[in-house]
N, C-alpha and C positions, 0 to 999 in steps of 0.2 A: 401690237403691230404699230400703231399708231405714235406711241412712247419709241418706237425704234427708229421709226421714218425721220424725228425731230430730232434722237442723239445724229444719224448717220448724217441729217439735213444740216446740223451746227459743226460738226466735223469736218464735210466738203467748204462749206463756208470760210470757216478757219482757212482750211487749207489753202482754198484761192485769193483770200487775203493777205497771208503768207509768202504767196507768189508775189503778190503786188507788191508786199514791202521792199521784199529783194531783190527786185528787177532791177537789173542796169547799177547793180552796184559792183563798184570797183573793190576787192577785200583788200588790197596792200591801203587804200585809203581809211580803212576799217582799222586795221595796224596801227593804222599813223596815231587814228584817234583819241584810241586805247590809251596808245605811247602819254601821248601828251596833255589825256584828261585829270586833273586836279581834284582826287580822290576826296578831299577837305571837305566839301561842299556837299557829300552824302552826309555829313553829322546834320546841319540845319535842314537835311532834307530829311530825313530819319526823328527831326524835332516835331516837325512841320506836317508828318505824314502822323504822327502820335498824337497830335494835337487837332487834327483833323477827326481823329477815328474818339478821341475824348466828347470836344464840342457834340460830334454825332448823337453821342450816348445821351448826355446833356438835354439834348433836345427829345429824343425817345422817351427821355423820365419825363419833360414835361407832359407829352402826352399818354403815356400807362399810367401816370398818377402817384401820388408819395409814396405808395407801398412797396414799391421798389425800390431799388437801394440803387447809387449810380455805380457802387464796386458790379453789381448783378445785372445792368443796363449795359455795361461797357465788355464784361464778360462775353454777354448773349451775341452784343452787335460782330465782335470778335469771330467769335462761331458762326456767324453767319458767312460773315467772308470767307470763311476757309472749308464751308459747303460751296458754296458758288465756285471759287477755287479747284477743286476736288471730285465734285462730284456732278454731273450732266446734266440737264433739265433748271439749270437756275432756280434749284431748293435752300439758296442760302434767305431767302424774306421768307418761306412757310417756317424753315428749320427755326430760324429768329423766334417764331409767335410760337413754335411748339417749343419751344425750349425754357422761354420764360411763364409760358402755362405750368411747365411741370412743377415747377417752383411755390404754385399755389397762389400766385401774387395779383394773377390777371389769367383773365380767360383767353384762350388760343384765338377764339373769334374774336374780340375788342384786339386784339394784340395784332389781327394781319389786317384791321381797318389802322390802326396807326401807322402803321406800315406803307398803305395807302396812301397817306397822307403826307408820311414822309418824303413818298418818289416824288408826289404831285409838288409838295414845295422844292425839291432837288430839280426837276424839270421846269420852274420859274427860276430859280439861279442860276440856270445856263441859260435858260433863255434871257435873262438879265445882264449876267456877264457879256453874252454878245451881242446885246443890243449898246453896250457901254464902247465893246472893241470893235464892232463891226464899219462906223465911219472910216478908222486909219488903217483898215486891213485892206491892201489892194487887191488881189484875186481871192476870192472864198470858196470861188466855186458852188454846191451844191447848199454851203451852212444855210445862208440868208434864208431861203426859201424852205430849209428845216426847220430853221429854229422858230420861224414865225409860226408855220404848222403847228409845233410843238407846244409854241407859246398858249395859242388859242385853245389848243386841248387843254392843256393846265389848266389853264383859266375855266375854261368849260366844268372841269372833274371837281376843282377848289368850288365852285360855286354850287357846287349840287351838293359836294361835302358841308361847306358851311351851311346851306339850306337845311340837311338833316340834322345837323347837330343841333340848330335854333330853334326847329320845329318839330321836334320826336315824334311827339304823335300824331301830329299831321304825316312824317316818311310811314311810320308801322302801318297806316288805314293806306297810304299808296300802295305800300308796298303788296299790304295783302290783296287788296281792290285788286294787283297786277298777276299776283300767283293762283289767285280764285280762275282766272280765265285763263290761264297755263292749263292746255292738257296734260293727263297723266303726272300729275306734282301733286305732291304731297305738303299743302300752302303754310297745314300747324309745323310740322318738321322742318320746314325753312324759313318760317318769321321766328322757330328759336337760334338757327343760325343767326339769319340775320340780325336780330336784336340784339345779340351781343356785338356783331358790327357796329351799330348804333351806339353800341357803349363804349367804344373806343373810340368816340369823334367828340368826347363830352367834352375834351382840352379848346376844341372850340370856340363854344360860348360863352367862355372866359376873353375878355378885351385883353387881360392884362396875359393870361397863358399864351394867346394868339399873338402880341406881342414877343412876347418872349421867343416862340416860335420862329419867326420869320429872322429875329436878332441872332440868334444861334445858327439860323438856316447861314445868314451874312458870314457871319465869323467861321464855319466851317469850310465853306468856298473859299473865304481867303485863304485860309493853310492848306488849303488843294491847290490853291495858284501856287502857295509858295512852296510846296512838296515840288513841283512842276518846275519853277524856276530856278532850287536848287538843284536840282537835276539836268537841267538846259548849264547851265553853270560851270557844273564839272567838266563839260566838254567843250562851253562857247568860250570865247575869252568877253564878248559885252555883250548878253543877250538885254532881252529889254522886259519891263514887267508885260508889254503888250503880249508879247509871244507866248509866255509862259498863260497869258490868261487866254490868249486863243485858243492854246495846245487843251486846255482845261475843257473849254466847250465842244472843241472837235471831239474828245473821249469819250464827257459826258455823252454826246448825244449817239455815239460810235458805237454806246456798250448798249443800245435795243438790239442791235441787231444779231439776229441769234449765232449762237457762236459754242465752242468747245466750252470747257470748265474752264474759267481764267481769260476767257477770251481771246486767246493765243489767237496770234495771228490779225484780229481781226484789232486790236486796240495797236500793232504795229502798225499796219496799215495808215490806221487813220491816225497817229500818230508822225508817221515820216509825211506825209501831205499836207498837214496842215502846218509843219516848218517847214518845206519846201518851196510851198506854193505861193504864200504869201511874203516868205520873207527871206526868199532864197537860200535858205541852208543848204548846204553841199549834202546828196544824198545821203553818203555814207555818215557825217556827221548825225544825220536823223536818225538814220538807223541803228547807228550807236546807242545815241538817248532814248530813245523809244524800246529797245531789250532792256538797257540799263535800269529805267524807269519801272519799267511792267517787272524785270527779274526782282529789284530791288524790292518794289512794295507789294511782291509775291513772297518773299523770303519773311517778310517783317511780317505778312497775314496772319501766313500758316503759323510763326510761331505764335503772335497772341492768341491764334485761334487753342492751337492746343493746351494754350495755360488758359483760356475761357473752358477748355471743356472737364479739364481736371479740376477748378474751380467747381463747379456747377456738376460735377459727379455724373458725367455724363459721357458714353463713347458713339463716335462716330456711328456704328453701324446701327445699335438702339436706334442716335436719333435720323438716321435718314426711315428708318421700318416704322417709325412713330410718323415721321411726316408723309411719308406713302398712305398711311392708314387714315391718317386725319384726312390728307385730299381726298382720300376714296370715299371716305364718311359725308363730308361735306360737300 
């Protein structure tokens, strides 16, 4: 019941999102857009959006460890977006750690604490980026007082993460200390969970991995800006890199909120508002790039995804039954 409340709850959400996008627009202006958008500029945005989802991987191998291969890092990452894509309840980060578990190469637990770590550094890069755009941006509306929120969370998660990963067994004696006085918990069945958590923060305690970490975090954000600004492109005649890195932060922080597979709806939204508002884009041109955008690096997901899952000998319905199972276990 519970699982059904959350599909129906991200559906309406969607939906009213949806509304918001398209209020008050004009479609003969929609027409015009179309007409006169410069199709050229999806090739370096389709480069931009590859090299985004590469860099990603990149960084994932830092943290799973040499024994993965980055052809099987970039595969899995692939898969995962085309679960999030596809299918409700945002199983593309379990589907990720069950996928490269089956493989043999890393345990499902170490695999969805990297993962962790992933978002916590993806939520400093936006909050990064908009602490860099937020002086020249005239109305923001709501971002400011998100992103700083957000900031400090990150910062909060990254520092309890780093803390376990430096001091292992000082986290295992907390952690049990804290499940011993848990009623009804079963404390040995959960410090085996958890330890392999533990085992997936090891890229940590490495100066030069954590390095590397944060370098890759940088370099992937930028081909998110530029995925964004080739796409602003095809439709503006001179947008400016500001907008494109605004547009980056408004999504980022746009895609918590729960929403359909894909986000429908809900990444249009805050996509036509955050060229609107700050930089006066003509509704309908927002509204343009904002389907254009989300259709386009929906189209490019699904297919890597599907050549990550024939790669990796793996189908859809398997693995969504395997990542139900692992949540259930875990």
């Amino acid at each position: 019941m519970k699982r059904q409340w959350k599909l129906w709850g991200g559906l309406i959400i969607s939906g009213v999102a949806l509304v918001l996008a398209l209020a008050g627009i004009e479609w003969d202006q929609v027409g015009l857009a179309l007409r006169r958008a410069d199709w050229r500029y999806l090739v370096p945005a389709a480069v931009s959006l590859l090299a985004y989802l590469l860099t990603r991987s990149i960084r994932w191998r830092i943290l799973l460890g040499p024994k993965v291969r980055l052809a099987e890092a970039f595969a899995v990452t692939n898969i995962g977006y085309l679960v999030s894509n596809l299918l409700p309840f945002r199983l593309g980060d379990p589907a990720r750690a069950v996928a490269i578990g089956l493989g043999g190469k890393a345990k499902i637990s170490a695999a969805l604490s990297t993962i962790v770590v992933e978002r916590v550094l993806d939520m400093l890069m936006v909050v990064l980026l908009l602490a860099v755009t937020m002086p020249f941006v005239g109305q923001s509306g709501w971002m400011r007082e998100t992103g700083i929120l957000a900031g400090v969370g990150a910062l909060v998660v990254l520092a309890v993460l780093v803390a376990l990963a430096l001091w292992p067994d000082q986290g295992h004696r907390f952690l049990r200390g804290l499940l011993s006085h848990l009623p009804r918990v079963d404390a040995e069945r959960w410090m085996q969970v958890l330890g392999g958590l533990l085992d997936g923060l090891a890229a940590l305690r490495s100066g030069r991995r954590a390095l590397g970490l944060c370098l890759w975090s940088l370099i992937a954000w930028a081909f998110c800006v530029g995925y964004y600004y080739g796409m602003i492109r095809a439709f503006l005649d001179s947008p400016t890199l500001l907008m494109a890195t605004f547009l980056t932060c408004a999504i980022g922080l746009g895609m918590a909120v729960p929403a359909s597979p894909g986000a429908m709806g809900v990444f249009h939204a805050f996509a036509r508002y955050a060229l609107v508002l700050p930089f006066g884009v003509d509704a309908a041109d927002a509204v343009v790039i904002a389907f254009a955008a989300h259709t386009y690096q929906y189209i490019i997901m699904i297919l890597l995804g599907l050549w990550g899952l024939t790669r990796q000998n793996l189908s859809l319905g398997r693995l969504r039954a395997d990542v139900t199972t692992t949540l259930t276990e875990e």
